[in-house]
C-alpha positions as YAML, in Angstrom:
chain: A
units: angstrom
residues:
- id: 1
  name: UNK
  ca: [0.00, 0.00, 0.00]
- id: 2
  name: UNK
  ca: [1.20, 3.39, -0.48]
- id: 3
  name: UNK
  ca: [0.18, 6.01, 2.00]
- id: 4
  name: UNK
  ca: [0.62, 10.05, 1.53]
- id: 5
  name: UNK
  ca: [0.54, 12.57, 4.11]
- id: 6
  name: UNK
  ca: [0.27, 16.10, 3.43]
- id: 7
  name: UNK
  ca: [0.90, 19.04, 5.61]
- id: 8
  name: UNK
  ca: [-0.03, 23.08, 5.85]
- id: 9
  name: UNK
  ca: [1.03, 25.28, 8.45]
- id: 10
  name: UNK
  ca: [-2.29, 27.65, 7.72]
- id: 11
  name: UNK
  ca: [-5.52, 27.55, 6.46]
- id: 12
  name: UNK
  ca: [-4.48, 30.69, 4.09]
- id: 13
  name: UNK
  ca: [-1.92, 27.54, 2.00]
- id: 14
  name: UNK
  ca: [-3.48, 25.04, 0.38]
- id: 15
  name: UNK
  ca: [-3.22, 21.45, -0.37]
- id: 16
  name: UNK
  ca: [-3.57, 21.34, -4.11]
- id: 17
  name: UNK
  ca: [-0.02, 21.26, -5.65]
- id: 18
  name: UNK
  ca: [1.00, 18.59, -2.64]
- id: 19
  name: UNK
  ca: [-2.79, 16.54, -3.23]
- id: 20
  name: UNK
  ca: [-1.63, 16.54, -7.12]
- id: 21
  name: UNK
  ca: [1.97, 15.40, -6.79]
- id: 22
  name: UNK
  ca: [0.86, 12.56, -4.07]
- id: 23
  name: UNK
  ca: [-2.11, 11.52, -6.79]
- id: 24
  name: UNK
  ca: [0.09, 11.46, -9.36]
- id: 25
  name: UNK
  ca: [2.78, 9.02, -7.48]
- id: 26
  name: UNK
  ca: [-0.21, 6.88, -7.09]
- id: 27
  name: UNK
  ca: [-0.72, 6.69, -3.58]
- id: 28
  name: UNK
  ca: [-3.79, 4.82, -1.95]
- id: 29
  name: UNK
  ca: [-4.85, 6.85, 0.90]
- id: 30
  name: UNK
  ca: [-3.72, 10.54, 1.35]
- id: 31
  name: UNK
  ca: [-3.87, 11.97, 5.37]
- id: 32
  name: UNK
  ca: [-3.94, 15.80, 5.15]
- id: 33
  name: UNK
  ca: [-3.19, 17.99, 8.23]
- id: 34
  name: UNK
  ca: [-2.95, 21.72, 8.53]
- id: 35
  name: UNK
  ca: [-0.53, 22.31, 12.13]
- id: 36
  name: UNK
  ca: [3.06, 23.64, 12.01]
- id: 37
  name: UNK
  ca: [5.46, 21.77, 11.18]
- id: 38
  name: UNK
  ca: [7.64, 21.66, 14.18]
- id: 39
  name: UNK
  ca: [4.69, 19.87, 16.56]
- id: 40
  name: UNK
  ca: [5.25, 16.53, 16.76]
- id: 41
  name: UNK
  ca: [1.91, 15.66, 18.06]
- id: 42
  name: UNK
  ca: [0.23, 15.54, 14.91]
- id: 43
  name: UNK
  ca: [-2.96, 13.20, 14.74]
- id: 44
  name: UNK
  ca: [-3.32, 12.52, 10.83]
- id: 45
  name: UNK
  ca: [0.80, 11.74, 10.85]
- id: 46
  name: UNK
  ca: [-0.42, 9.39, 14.03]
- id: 47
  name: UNK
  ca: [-3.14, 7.70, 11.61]
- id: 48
  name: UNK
  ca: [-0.94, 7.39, 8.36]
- id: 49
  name: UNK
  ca: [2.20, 5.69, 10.43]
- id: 50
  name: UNK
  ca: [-0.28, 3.41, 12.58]
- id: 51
  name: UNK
  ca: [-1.69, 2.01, 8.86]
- id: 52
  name: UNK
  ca: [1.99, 1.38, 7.56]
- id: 53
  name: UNK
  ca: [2.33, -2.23, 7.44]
- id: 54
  name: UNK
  ca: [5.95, -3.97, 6.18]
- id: 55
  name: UNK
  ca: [6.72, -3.71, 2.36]
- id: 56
  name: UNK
  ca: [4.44, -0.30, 2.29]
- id: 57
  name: UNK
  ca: [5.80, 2.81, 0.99]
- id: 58
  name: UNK
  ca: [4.91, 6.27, 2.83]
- id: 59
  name: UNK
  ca: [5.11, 9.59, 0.87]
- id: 60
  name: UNK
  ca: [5.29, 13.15, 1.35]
- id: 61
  name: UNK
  ca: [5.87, 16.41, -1.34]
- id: 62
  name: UNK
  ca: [8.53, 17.31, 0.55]
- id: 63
  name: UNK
  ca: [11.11, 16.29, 3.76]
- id: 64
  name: UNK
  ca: [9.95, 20.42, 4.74]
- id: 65
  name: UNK
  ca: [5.83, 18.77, 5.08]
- id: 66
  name: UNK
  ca: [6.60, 15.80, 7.10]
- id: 67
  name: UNK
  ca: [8.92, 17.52, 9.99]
- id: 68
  name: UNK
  ca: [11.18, 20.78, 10.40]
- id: 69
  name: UNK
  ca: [12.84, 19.52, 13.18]
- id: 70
  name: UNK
  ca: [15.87, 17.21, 12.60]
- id: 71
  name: UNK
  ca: [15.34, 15.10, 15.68]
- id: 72
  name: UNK
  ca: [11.48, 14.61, 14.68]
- id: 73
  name: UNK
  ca: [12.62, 14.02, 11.22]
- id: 74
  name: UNK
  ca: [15.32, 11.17, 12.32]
- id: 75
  name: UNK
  ca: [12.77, 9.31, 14.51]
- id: 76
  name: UNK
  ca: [10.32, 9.46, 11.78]
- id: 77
  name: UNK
  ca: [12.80, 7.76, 9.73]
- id: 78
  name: UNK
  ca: [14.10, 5.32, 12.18]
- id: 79
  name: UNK
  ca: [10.00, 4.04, 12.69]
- id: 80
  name: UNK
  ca: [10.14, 3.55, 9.04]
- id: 81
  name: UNK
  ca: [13.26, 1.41, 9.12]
- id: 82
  name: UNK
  ca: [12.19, -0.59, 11.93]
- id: 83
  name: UNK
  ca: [8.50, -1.20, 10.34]
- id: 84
  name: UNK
  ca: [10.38, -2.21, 6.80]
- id: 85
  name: UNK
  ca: [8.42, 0.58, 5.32]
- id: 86
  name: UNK
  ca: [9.53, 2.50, 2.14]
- id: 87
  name: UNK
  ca: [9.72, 6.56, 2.61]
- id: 88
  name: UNK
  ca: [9.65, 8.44, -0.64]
- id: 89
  name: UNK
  ca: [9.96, 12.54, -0.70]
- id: 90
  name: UNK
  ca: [8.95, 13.33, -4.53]
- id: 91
  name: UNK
  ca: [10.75, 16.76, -4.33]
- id: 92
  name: UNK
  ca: [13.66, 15.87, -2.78]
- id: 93
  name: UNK
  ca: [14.59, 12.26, -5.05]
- id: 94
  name: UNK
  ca: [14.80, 10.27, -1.63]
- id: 95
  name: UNK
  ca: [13.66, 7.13, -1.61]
- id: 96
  name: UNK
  ca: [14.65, 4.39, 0.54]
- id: 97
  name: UNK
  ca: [13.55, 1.65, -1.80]
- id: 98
  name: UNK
  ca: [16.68, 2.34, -3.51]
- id: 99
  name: UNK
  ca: [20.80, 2.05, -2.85]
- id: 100
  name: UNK
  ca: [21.24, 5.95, -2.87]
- id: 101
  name: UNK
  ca: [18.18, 6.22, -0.40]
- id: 102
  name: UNK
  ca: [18.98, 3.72, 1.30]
- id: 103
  name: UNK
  ca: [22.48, 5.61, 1.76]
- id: 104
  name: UNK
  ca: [20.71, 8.75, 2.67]
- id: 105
  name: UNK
  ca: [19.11, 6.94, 5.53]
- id: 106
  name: UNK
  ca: [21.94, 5.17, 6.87]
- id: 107
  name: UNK
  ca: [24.24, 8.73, 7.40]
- id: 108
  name: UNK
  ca: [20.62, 10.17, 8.66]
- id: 109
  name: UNK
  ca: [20.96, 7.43, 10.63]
- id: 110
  name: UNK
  ca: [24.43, 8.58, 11.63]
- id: 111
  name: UNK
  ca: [24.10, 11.87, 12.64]
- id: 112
  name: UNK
  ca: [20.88, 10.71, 14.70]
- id: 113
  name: UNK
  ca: [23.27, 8.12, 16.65]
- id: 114
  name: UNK
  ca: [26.21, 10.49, 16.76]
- id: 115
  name: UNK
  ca: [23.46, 13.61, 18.20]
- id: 116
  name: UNK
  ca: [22.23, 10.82, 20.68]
- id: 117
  name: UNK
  ca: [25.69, 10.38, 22.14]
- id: 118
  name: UNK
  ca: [26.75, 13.66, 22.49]
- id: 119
  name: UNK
  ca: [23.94, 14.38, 24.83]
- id: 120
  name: UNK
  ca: [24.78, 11.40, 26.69]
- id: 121
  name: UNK
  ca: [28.15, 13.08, 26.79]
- id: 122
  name: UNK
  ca: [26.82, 16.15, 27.92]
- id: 123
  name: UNK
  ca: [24.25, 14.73, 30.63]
- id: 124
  name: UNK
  ca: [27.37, 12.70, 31.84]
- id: 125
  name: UNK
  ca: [29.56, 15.68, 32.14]
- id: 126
  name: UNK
  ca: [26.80, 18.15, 33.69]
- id: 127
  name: UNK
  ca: [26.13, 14.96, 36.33]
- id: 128
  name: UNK
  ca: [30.14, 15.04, 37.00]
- id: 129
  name: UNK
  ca: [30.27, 18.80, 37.30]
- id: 130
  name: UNK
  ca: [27.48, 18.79, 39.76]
- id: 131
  name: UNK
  ca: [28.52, 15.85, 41.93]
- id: 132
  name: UNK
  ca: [32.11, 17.96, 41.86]
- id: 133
  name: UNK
  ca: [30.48, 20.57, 43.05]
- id: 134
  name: UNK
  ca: [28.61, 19.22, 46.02]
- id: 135
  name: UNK
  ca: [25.29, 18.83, 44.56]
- id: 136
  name: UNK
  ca: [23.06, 16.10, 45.65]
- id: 137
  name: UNK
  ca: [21.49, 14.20, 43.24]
- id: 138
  name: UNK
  ca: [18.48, 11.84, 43.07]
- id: 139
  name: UNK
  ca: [15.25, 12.22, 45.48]
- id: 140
  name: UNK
  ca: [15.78, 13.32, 48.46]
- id: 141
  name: UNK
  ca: [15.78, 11.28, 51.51]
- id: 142
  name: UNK
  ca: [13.26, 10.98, 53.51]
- id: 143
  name: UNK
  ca: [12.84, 11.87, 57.37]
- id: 144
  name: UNK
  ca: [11.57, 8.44, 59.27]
- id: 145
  name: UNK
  ca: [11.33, 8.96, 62.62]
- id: 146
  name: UNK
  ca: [13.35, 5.98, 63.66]
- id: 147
  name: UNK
  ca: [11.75, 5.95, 67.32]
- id: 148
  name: UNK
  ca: [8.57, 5.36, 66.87]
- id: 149
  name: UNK
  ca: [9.74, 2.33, 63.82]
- id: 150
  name: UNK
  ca: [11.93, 1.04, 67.23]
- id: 151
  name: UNK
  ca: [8.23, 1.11, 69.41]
- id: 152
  name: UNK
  ca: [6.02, -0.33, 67.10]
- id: 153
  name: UNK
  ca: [8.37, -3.08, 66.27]
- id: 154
  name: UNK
  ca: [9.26, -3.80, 69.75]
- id: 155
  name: UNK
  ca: [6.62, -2.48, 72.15]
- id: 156
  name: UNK
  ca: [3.72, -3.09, 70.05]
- id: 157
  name: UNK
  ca: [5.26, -5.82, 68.61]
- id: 158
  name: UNK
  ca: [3.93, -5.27, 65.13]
- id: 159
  name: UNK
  ca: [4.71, -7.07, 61.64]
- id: 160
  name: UNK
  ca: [7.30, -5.34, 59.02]
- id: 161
  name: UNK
  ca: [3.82, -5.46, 57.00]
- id: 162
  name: UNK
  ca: [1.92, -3.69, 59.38]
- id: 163
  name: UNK
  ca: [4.78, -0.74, 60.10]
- id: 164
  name: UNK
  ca: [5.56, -0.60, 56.45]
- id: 165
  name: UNK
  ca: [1.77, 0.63, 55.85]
- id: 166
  name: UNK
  ca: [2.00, 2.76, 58.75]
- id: 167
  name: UNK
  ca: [4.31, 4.89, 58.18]
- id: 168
  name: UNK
  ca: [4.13, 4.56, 54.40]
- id: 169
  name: UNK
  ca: [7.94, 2.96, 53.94]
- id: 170
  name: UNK
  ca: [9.14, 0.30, 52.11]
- id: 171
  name: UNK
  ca: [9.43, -3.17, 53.70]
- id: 172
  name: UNK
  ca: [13.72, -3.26, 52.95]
- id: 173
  name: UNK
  ca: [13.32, 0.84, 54.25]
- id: 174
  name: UNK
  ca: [11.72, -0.62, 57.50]
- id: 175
  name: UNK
  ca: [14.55, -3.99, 57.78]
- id: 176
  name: UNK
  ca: [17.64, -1.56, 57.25]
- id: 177
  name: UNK
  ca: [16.41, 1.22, 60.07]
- id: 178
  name: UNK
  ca: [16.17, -1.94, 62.53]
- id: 179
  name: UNK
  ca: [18.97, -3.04, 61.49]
- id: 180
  name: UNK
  ca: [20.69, 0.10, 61.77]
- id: 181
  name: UNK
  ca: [19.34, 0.17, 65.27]
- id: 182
  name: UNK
  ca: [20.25, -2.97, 66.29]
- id: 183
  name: UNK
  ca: [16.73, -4.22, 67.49]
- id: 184
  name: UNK
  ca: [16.11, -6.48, 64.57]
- id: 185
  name: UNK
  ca: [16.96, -9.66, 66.30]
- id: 186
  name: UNK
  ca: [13.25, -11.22, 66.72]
- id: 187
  name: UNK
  ca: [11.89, -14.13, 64.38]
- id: 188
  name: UNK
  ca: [9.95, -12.61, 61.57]
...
């Protein structure tokens, strides 16, 4: 099956020359959507990719009508890979069907890894800088008050269960503080 998607930014554009050019290809179904380019949360783009089954072939006019943003664009292209589905943009001779599309993809492909690990990079290095600089990191830890964990385990003699629901805390949470305290030391 071939699907088309075409895409305005306004109501004051319209859909004919990309309609035409999609017809013309001979595409099955057409989705047409008028929202900016640079959303991502697009519900007729949704539709189209949801209907792409292996061995079909989506199409746009141009790259410029499916995304704006390179990030958008790459992950658009990596669902196509991993669905086996054909991506054709008439105005821009890509098509993945082919070696020199298939090319295309695999340095779009590239840059989308090499982008990916840079941020990792980045994230890694901001982490490093933070920790160097006596920032805390994670959630922060919460207050028990230890004492009354100590009397309800001991005096009242309740469960781990029962003191874990109590004061909200994980079952481990409530084993280490006794531990901690040295009164863990009846049968459970």
């Amino acid at each position: 099956m071939i699907i088309g998607y075409a895409r305005i930014s306004t109501q004051h554009q319209k859909f004919d020359s990309q309609i035409n050019s999609l017809q013309k290809f001979g595409c099955d179904t057409i989705f047409t959507e008028c929202t900016s380019g640079r959303k991502t949360d697009r519900p007729e783009l949704k539709k189209a990719l949801k209907k792409l089954k292996a061995g079909d072939t989506f199409v746009i006019y141009k790259l410029d009508r499916l995304s704006r943003g390179t990030k958008h664009l790459l992950h658009l292209m990596e669902e196509f890979n991993e669905k086996n589905v054909n991506f054709i943009s008439i105005q821009n001779n890509i098509d993945t069907s082919t070696s020199m599309g298939k090319f295309f993809f695999t340095i779009m492909s590239a840059f989308a890894e090499m982008e990916a690990d840079l941020i990792r990079e980045r994230v890694l290095s901001g982490l490093d800088t933070a920790k160097e600089n006596g920032v805390t990191l994670g959630r922060p830890k919460k207050q028990i008050d230890t004492k009354k964990l100590v009397k309800l385990y001991t005096i009242d003699n309740r469960s781990i269960t029962d003191i874990a629901k109590l004061m909200n805390l994980s079952r481990p949470t409530i084993y280490k503080h006794l531990k901690e305290q040295k009164v863990l030391q009846r049968k459970s």
